[in-house]
TORKOL-4160 file (C-alpha; in steps of 0.2 Angstrom, whole numbers, padded with zeros to 4 digits, m for minus):
134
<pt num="1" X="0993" Y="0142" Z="0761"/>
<pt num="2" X="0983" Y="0152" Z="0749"/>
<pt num="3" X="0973" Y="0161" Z="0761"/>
<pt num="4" X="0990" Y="0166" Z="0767"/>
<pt num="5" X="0998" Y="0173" Z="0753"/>
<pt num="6" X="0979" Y="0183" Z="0749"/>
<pt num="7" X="0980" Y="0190" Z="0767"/>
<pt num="8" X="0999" Y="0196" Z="0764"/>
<pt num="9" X="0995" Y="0202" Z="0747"/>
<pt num="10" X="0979" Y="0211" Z="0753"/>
<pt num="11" X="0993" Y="0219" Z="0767"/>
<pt num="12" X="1006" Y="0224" Z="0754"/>
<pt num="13" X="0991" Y="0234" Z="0743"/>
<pt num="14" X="0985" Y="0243" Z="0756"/>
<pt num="15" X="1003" Y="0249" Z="0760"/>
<pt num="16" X="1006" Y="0255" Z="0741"/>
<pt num="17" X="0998" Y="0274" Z="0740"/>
<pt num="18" X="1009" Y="0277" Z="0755"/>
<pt num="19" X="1026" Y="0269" Z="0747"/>
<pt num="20" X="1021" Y="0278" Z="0732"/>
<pt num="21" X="1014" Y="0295" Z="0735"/>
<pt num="22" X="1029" Y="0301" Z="0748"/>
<pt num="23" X="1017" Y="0303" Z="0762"/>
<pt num="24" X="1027" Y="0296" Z="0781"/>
<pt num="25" X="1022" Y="0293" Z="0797"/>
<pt num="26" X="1032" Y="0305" Z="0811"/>
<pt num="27" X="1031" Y="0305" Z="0830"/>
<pt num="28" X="1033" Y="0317" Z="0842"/>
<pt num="29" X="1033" Y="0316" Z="0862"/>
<pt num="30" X="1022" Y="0327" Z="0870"/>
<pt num="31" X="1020" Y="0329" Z="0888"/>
<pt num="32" X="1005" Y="0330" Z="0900"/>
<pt num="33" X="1001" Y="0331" Z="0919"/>
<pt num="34" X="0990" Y="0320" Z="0928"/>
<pt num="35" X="0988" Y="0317" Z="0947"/>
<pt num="36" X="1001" Y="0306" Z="0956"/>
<pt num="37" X="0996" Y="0293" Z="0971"/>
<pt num="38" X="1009" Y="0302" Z="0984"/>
<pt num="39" X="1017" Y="0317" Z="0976"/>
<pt num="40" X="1001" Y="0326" Z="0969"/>
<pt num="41" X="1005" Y="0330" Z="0951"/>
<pt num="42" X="1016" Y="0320" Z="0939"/>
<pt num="43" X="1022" Y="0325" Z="0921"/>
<pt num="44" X="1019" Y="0308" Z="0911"/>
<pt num="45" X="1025" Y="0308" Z="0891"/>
<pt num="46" X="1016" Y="0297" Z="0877"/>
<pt num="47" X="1024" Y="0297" Z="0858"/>
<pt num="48" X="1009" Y="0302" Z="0846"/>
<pt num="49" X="1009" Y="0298" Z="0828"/>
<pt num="50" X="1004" Y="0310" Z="0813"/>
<pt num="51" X="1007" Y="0310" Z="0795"/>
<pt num="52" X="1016" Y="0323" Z="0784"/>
<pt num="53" X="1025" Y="0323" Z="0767"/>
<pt num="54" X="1042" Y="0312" Z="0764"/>
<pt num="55" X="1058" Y="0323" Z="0763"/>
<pt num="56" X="1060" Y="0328" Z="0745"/>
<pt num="57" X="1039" Y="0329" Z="0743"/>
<pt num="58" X="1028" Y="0345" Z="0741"/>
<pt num="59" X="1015" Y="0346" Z="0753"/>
<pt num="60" X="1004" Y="0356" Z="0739"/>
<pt num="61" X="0992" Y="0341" Z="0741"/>
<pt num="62" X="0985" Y="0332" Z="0756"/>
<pt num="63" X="0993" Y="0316" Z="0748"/>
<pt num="64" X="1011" Y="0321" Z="0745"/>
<pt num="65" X="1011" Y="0316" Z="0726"/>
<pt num="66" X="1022" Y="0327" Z="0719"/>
<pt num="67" X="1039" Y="0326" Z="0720"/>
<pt num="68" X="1052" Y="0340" Z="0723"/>
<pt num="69" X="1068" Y="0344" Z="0710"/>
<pt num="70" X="1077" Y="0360" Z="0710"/>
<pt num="71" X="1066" Y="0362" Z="0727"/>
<pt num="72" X="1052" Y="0366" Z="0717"/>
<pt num="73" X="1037" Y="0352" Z="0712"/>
<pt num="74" X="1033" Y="0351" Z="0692"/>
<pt num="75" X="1016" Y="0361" Z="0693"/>
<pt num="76" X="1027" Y="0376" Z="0703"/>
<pt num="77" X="1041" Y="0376" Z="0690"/>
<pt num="78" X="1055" Y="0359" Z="0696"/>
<pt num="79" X="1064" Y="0354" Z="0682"/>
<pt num="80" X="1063" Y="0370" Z="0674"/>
<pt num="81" X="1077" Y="0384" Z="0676"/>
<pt num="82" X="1072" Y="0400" Z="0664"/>
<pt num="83" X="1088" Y="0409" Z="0658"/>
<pt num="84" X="1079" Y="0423" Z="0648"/>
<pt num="85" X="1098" Y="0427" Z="0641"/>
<pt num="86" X="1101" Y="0410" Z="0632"/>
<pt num="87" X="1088" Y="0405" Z="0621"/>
<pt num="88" X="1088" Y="0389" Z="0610"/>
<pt num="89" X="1079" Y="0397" Z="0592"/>
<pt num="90" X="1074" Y="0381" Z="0583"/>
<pt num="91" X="1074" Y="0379" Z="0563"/>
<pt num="92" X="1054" Y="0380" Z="0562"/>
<pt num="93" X="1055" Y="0396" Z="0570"/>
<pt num="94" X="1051" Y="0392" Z="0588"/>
<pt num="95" X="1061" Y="0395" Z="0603"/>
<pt num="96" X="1065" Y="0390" Z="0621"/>
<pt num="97" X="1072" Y="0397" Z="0634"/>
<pt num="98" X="1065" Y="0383" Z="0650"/>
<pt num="99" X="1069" Y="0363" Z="0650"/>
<pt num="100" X="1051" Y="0359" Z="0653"/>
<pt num="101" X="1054" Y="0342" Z="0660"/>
<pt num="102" X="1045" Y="0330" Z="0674"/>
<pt num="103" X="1050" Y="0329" Z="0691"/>
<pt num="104" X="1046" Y="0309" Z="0695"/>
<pt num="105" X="1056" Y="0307" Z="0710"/>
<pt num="106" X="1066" Y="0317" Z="0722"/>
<pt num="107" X="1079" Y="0328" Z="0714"/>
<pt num="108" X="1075" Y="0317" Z="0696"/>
<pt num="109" X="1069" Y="0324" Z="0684"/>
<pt num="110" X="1063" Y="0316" Z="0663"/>
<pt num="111" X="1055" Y="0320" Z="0646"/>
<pt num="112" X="1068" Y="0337" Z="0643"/>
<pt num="113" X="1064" Y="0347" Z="0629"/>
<pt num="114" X="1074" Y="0346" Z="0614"/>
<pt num="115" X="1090" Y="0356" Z="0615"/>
<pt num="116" X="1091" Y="0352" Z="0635"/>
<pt num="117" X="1097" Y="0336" Z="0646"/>
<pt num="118" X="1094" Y="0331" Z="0660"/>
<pt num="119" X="1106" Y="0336" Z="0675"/>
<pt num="120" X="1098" Y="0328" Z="0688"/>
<pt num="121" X="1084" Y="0341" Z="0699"/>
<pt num="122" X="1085" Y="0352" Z="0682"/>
<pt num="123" X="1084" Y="0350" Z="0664"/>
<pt num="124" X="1098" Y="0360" Z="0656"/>
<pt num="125" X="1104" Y="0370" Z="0641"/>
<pt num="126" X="1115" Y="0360" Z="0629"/>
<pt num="127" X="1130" Y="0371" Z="0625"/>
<pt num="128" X="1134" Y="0370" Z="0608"/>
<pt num="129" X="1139" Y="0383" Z="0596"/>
<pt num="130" X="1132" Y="0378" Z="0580"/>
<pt num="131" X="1112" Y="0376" Z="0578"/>
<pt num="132" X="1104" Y="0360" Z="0580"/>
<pt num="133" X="1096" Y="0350" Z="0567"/>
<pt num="134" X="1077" Y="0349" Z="0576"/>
């Protein structure tokens, strides 16, 4: 029973990167001709395999680890929306006018900057019209 629950453990790792990094398995069907026994030449198909990125992955990387949000991945600029017109101008002098953000799944991103939210593929400007206490 133990050596059962190893080998199906030992299964479950080796599926992880591919669970976790967005990288899938597609098919296709391709054709090809071969010779026939009566009719000469025959059109025969076979349904190949080959991997490419998850929907919602950037292909930036061979292993799909970067995931997309505003269609964009992190390193590229997902999660952020720059609006050079509306700028955030903080109390120590510093200003803003991007989310910053992580994009850690699909159309999700985390860790806005202060004065944005998250609003799901984005990080967003909070509208408010007095300044904020950061």
């Amino acid at each position: 029973m133990i050596k059962k629950n190893v080998y199906y453990l030992l299964i479950w790792l080796l599926y992880i990167p591919t669970i976790l990094c967005g990288l899938c398995t597609y098919y296709r069907r391709s054709s090809y001709t071969t010779s026939c026994f009566i009719i000469g030449r025959c059109t025969r198909y076979r349904r190949t395999s080959y991997p490419a990125c998850c929907v919602g992955y950037s292909d930036i990387t061979p292993d799909c680890v970067y995931s997309l949000c505003n269609g964009k991945p992190t390193a590229r600029g997902g999660c952020t929306e720059v609006n050079p017109t509306d700028t955030i101008y903080y109390r120590n002098g510093g200003s803003r006018n991007q989310g910053g953000g992580t994009c850690i799944s699909p159309d999700v991103c985390a860790d806005c900057q202060d004065g944005f939210y998250i609003n799901g593929a984005l990080c967003t400007r909070l509208f408010v019209t007095e300044t904020l206490n950061i």
